[in-house]
N, C-alpha and C positions, 0 to 999 in steps of 0.2 A: 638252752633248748631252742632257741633261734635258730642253730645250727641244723636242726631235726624240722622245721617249717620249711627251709630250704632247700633239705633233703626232698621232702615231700611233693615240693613243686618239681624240683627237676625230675623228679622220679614220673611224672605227669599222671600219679595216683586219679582217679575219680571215685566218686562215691561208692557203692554197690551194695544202695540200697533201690537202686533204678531209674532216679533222676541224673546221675552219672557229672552231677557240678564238681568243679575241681578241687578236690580234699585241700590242697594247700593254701589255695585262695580261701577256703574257708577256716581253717584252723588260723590263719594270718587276721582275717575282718574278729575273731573271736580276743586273738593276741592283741591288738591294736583298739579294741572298745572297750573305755574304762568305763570301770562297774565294782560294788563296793562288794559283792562275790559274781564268782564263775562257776558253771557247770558245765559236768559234762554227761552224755548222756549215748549209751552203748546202745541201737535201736536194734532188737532181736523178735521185735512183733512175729515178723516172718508168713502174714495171715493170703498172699498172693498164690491160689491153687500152683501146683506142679512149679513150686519154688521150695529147694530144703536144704541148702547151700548152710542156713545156721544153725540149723540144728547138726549138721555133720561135722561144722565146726566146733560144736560145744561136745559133740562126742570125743573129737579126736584133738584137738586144737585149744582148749579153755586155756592152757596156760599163758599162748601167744596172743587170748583174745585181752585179759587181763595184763598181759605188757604194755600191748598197745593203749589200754586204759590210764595204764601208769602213767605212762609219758606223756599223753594230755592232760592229765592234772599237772604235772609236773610243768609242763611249758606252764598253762594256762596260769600255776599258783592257783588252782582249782579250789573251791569249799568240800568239795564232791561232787561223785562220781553216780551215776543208776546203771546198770544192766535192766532194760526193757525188756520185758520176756515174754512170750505170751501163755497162755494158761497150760497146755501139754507139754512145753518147753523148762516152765519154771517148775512143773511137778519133777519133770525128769533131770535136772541138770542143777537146779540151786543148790542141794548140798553140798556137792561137788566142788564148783566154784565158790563156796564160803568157805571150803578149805585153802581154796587158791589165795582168795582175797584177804583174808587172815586179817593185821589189824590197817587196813588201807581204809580209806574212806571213800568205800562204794557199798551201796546197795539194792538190791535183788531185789526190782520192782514185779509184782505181777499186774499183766493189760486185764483190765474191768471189762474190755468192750472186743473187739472185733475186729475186721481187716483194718476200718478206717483208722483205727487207734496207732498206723504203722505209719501214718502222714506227720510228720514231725510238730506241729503245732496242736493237735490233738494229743498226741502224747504228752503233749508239756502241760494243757487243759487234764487228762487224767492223772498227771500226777501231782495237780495239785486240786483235785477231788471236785474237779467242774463237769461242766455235762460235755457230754463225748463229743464234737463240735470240732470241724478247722476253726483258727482266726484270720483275720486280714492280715493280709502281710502285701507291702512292710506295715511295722517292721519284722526286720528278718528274726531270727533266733539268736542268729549270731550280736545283734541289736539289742534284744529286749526277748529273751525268753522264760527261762523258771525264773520265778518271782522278781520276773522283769529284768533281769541280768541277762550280762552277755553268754549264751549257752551253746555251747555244741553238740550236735546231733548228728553223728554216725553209725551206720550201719556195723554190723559185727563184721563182714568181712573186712570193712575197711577199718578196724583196728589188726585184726591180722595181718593185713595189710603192709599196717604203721610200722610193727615189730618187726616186717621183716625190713621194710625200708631200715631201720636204728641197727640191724645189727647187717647191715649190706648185704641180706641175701634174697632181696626183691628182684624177681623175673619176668617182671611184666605181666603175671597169669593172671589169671580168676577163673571162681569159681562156675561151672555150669550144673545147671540141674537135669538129665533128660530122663524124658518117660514118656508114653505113647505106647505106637506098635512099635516098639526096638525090641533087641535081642537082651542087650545088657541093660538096662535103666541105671542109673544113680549119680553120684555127682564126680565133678571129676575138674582137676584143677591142670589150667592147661593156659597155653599165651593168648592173651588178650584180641591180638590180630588175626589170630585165626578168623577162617573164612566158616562157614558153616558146614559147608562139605565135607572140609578136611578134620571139623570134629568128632562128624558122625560116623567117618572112615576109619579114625583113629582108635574110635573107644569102639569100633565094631558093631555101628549103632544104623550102618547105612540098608535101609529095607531093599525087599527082594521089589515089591510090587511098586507101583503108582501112589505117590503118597505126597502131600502140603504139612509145613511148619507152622506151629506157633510162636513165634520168638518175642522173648522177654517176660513174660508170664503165661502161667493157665489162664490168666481171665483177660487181661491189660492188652496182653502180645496181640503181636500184628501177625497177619497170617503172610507168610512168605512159599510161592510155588518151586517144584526141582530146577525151573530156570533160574532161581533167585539166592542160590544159596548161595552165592561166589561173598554176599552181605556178613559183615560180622555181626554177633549177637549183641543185643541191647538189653536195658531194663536191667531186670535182676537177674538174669544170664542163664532163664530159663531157654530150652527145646524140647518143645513137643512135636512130637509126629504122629500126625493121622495118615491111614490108611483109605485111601479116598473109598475104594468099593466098600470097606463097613464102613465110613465115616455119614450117617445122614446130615447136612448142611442146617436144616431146621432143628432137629436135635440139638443140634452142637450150641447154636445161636441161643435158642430157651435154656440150657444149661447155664451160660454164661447169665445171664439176663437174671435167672434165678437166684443166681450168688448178689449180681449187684440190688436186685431187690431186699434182700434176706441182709444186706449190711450196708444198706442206705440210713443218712444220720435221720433224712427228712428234714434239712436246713434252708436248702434254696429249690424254688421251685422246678426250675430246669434240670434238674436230675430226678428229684422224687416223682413229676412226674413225667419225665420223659421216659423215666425206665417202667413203669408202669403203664405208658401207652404203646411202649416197643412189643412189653407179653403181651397185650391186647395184641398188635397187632399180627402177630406170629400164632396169635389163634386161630385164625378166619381159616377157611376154605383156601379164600384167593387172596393173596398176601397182596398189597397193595406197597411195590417196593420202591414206587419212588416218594412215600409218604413215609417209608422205613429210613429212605436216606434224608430226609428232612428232618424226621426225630435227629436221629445222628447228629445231624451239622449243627440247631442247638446245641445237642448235650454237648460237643466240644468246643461250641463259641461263648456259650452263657452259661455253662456251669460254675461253683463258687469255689469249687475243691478238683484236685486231683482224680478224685473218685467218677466225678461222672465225667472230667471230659475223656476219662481212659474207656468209658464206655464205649466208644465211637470206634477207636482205633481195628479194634476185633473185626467189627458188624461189618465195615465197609472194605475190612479187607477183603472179608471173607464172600462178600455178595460181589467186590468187582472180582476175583481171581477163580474162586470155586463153583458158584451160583452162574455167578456171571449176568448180571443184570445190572 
């Protein structure tokens, strides 16, 4: 199976779970850290607004996602395997895949908790019944994860991914998720390099009116204008498109704000409260927005997680491109 870590790097697989680090080099740091077991660990949280790229996979795809399992135990000489699921996902789709998985040794975890449970180190903290929490790192996972062993933690596309790399029919695509003001919404699997334009032309998604992107998540993505689309998609390979005349700017900002308040862990204090002095300040009268961009540059300099410094990304796109302040 060294053969198939090789594959993986030349194939220049990345994550797609939104951090986009290089599948190969990871499944390699995993191969190479001796550990008295291995796991490995299928991430299907999936909890990032206007991203549904795995549950379309568990609809149409289980089988391919379950190969790609196989063969990381298999390199790895694995103990076992989890399917991370989150809670609408493992109601709809674990029977199913227990039919798939038959007598292998994986099992169909259900998430306890919420979007953050989808950061790889929490998820290793909820399945082994700690409180919902990132940890430091390093060390990595690939280092010291489930019960301190070297473990790996992929995303479900990028075991789909894996299967098609082992049997050579890897095309470079991935998955995108679109919804907004489009005509057709849903997901759609297409080559990786595409630009953003030629996505929205292709799947018949390109609006009539005046309209800005969110790419890479509902909540996370950066907001990209129609001069900007020539950019390929990032993160989890969400697009959204707003409609600038219904889109209110303020609206759009407290929605986002609302999500990362409602699934803050409350661990470090530069996100618990910075996202709670952002609502404050998006309540006023008269927004005071260069104390808006100061919250900002905290949450993405001193934050502890993932979580909040993704906070920032949205607000400031969206206040320098659309606001414009």
């Amino acid at each position: 199976m060294a053969d198939l870590i090789e594959k993986i790097k030349d194939s220049g697989l990345t994550g797609r779970g939104g951090a986009g680090f290089p599948t190969g080099k990871k499944w390699e740091a995993v191969k190479s850290t001796p550990g008295k077991k291995k796991f490995v660990i299928a991430n299907g949280s999936e909890g990032e607004p206007a991203v549904g790229k795995d549950g379309w996979l568990l609809e149409n795809y289980p089988e391919e996602i379950i190969a790609g399992i196989r063969l990381a135990l298999e390199t790895f000489k694995a103990q076992k395997a989890f399917i991370y699921l989150n809670k609408n996902y493992f109601e709809k789709y674990s029977e199913n895949l227990k039919k798939i998985i038959r007598e292998l040794p994986i099992e169909i975890f259900r998430e306890p908790g919420g979007y953050l449970c989808g950061e790889e180190t929490t998820l290793i903290e909820s399945l082994e019944n700690k409180r919902l929490e990132p940890r430091n790192k390093p060390p990595y996972p690939t280092e010291a994860g489930l019960e301190n062993c070297p473990t790996l933690v992929n995303n479900l596309e990028t075991f789909y991914a894996v299967a098609q790399i082992a049997k050579g029919e890897y095309k470079q695509e991935r998955l995108y998720t679109i919804s907004g003001d489009v005509s057709h919404p849903g997901v759609f699997e297409l080559p990786e390099n595409w630009p953003i334009e030629k996505i929205l032309h292709k799947t018949l998604n390109w609006p009539i009116e005046d309209f800005f992107v969110q790419v890479g998540g509902g909540a996370s993505g950066v907001i990209l204008t129609m001069e900007e689309l020539e950019n390929k998609v990032t993160g989890s390979g969400a697009i959204v498109v707003y409609d600038r005349k219904k889109t209110d700017p303020g609206t759009l900002m407290k929605k986002w704000l609302d999500f990362y308040f409602q699934e803050n862990c409350g661990k470090c204090v530069p996100c618990r409260e910075g996202v709670y002095r952002l609502r404050e300040l998006l309540k006023q009268e008269e927004i005071n927005w260069e104390l808006v961009k100061e919250v900002c540059l905290v949450l993405r300099e001193a934050s502890f997680c993932p979580l909040g410094k993704s906070v920032a990304a949205p607000l400031e796109s969206l206040i320098m491109k659309v606001i414009k302040r």
